[in-house]
N, C-alpha and C positions, 0 to 999 in steps of 0.2 A: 353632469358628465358631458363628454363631446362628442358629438357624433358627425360622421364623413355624411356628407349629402351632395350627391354630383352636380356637375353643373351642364347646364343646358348645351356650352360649347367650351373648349378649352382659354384658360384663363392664359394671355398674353403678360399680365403683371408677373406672375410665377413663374414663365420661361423663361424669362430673364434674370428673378432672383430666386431662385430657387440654388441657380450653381452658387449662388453668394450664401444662400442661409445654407447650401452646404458644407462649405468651406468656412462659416463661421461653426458649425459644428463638429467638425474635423480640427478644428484648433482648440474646441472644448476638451474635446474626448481627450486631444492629444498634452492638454493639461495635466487631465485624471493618469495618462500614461505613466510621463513622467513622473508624477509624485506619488504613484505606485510603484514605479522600482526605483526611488530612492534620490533621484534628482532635481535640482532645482526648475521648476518651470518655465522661469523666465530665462535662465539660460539655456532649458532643450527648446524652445521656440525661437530664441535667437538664431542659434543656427541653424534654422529650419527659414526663416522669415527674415535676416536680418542681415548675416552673414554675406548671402551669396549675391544683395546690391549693396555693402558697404564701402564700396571703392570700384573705382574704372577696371580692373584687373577681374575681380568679382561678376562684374556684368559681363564683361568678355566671354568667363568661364561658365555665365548662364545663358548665354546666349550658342555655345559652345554646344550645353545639352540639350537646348530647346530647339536647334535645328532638326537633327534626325526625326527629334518624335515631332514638329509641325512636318516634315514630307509624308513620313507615315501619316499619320493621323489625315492628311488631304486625301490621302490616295481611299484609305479605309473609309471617311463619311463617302465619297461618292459613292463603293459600294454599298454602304449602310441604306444610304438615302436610295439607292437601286434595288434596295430587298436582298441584296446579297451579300453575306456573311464571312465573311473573311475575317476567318481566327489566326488566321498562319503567316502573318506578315513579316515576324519574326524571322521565320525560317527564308523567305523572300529578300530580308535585309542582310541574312546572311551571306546566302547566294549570290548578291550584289557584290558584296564585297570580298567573295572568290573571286568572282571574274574580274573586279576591277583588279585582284592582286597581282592576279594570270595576265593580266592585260602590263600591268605596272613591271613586272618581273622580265617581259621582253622588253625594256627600255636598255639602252646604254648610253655611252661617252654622245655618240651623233645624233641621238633622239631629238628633237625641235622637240619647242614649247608647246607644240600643239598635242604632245603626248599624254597630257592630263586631260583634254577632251578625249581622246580615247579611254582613258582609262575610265571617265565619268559613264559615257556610253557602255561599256562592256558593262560596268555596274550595272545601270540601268538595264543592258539585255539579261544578266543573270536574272534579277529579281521576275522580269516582267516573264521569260521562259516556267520560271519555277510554277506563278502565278497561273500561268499559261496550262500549265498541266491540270491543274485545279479544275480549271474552266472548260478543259475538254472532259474531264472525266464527267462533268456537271452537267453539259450540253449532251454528252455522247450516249453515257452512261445512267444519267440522272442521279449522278452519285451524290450524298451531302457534302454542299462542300465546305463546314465546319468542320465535318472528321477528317476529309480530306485534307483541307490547308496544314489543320492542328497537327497532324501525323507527320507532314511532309516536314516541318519544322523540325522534328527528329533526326529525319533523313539529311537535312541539310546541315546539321550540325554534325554528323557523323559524316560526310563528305571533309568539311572543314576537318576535323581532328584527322581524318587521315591522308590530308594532303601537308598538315603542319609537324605533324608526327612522320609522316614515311619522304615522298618523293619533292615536296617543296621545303622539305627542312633545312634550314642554313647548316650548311658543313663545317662555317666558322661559327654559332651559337654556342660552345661551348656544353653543348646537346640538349638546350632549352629547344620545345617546341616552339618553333617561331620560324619566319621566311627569311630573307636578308631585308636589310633596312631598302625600301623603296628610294631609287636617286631620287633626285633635287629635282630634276625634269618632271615628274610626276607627282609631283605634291601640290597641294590645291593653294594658289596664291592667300597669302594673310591681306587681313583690309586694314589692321594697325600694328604700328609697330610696338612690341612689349607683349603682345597680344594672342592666343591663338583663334581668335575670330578668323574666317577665311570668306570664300568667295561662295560656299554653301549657304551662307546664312540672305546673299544676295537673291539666290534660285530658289530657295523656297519663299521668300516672300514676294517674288513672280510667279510661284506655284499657286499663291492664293490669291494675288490678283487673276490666274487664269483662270481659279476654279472659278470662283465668283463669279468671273462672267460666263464661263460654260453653266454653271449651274442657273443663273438667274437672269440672263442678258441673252442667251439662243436656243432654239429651237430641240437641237440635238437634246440641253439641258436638260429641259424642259418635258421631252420625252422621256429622256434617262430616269426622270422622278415618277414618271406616271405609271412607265411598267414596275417600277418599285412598289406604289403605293394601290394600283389598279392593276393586275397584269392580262384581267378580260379586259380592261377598257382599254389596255394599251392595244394588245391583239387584234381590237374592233375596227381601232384608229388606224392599224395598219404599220403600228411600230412590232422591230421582231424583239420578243423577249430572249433569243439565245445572242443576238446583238449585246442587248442591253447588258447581259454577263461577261462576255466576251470582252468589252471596253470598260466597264469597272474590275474584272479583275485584271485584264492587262494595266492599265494606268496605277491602279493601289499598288502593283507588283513592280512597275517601274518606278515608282516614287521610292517603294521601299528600296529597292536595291540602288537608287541611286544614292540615298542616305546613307548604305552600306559602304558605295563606293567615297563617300565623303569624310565617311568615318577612318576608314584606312589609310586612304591618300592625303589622307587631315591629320590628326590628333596624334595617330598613333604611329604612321609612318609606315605598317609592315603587318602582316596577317600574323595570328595568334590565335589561342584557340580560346580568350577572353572576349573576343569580337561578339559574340551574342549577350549581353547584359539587361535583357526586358525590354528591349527601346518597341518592339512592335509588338506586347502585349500591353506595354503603360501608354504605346498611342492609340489604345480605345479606348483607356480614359478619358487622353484628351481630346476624345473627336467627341464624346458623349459630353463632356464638360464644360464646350464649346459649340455644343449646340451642333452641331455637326454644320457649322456654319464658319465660312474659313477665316471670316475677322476674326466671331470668336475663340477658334483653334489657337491665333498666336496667344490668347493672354493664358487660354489652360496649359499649350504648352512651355511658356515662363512658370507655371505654376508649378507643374511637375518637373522641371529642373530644378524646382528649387528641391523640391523632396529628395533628388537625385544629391544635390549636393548636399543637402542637410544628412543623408542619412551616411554621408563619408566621414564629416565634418562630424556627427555626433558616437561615428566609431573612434575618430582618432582624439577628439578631446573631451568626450564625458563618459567613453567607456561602454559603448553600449552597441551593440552587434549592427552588420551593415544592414540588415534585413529591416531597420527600421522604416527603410526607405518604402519598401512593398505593407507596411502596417499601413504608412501614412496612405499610400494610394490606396488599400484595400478600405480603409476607413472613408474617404472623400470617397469614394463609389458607391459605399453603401448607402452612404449620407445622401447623396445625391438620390439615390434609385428612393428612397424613404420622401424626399424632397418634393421630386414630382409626381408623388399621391397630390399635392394641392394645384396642379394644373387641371384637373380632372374633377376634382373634388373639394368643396370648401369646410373648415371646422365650425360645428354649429353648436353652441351650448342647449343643452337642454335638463329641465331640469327633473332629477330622478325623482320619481314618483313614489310614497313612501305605500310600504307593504300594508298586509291587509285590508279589512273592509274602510 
């Protein structure tokens, strides 16, 4: 039999693969899936794994989804790595991309180009205010702010439906919920042509050269982790722990909402009330998946794009519900959490003793 026996300090070999032996058993399971309801495996993994780098157009489109959730996902490890919990990013990337719409919606004919840094910015003040709220009730109140955030996500979706349903509803939609199509001044520049890759996928992989070095290269960083991980020795040190909240959930909140704003002023061109689709609850996956470490955020968030595209891709050609998309994350998360049991702990054979005298 096996038996867990801890290890004196935590095992560095395992933090590294441990996301691999997870993810190689999330393509187990997702074996057994498929050939329990009825399809071929090698074709539900194809387009899970296969499909969405099969061509230049493909990686565009993964790179497309793996934007929003690497700004999330930076914003949320800082908090993580802070001790602070922020469930509600979601709701934060929503509210991004109110404001950036509210921003985008006053553009006309004489708007300069510089009207899509506006509108990036109102993004980014949506989410980081929403955030914002969180962290006063936390600081002020000592409220949690898991229920907090988590609740507020509500609130902001219910904001969104009744500004796309009532007062921002296009009067020419032909009474589809939706805004008017965002002008041409306010759309986030593409970096190829044939492509919807834009100038988002540029700013967040400056988001993770900046974490990186806030988190590991300065002082502030530095501090930022020790009231996370110590909050008397941060205290002692003379760092203030309602600081330390304050600047994780502001910065998680402005990442989220600029995502939001990149999403609108990007892809989609125009608010709708399809704009919330999981991107800041699947980037705690990838901030956990990646170590909460921002090199590793970009390959978990390529990872979970793919999920993102495989589970469209396995609606429209093998017939099977979008929801597979949130199987496959819920599957790589458990896996993962089952995983790093071996950071902590090693398996020991031992051998069973037989009964009696």
């Amino acid at each position: 039999m096996f038996k867990l026996e801890a290890r004196s300090e935590p095992s560095g070999f395992w933090r590294i693969a441990s996301p691999l032996l997870a993810l190689v058993i999330t393509v187990v399971l997702g074996v057994i899936l498929f050939w329990a309801l009825g399809k071929d495996p090698v074709k539900g993994l194809a387009v899970f794994f296969w499909e969405p780098i099969r061509s230049g157009y493909a990686l565009g489109e993964l790179m497309v989804k793996a934007t929003p959730l690497l700004l999330i996902a930076l914003g949320l490890a800082l908090c993580f790595r802070s001790n602070v919990w922020n469930i509600g990013a979601e709701g934060q990337y929503v509210m991004g991309a109110v404001f950036a719409a509210g921003m985008a919606l006053t553009a006309d004919s004489n708007s300069s180009a510089w009207m899509v840094v506006a509108v990036l910015l109102a993004g980014m003040l949506g989410g980081l205010l929403w955030a914002g709220l969180t962290a006063w009730l936390r600081v002020r109140f000592h409220a949690n702010e898991i229920l907090v955030s988590l609740m507020l996500v509500y609130v902001a979706i219910m904001v969104l439906g009744y500004l796309v349903y009532g007062p921002w509803k296009d009067p020419l939609g032909y009474n589809f919920p939706q805004t008017q199509t965002f002008l041409s001044v306010t759309h986030i520049p593409r970096l190829f042509k044939g492509s919807r890759v834009n100038m988002g996928l540029l700013l967040a992989l400056l988001g993770v050269l900046l974490m990186w070095v806030f988190l590991f290269r300065t002082r502030a960083g530095w501090a930022q982790q020790i009231g996370g991980m110590a909050p008397a020795a941060a205290r002692y040190a003379g760092f203030s722990s309602d600081r330390a909240i304050w600047l994780a959930l502001l910065v998680s909140g402005g990442l989220a909402g600029l995502a939001g704003a990149l999403e609108v002023a990007g892809p989609i061109g125009q608010l709708t009330p399809y704009v919330p689709v999981g991107y800041g609850f699947a980037a705690i996956i990838v901030a956990f998946v990646g170590r909460l470490h921002p090199v590793g955020m970009v390959f978990s968030a390529l990872l979970m794009s793919m999920f993102y595209i495989g589970g469209e891709l396995a609606q429209s050609r093998l017939g099977l519900p979008k929801s597979l998309t949130g199987v496959f994350q819920g599957l790589l998360l458990f896996s993962l959490l089952a995983c790093d049991v071996l950071m902590n702990y090693r398996l020991r054979w031992q051998a069973s003793r037989a009964l009696g005298v």
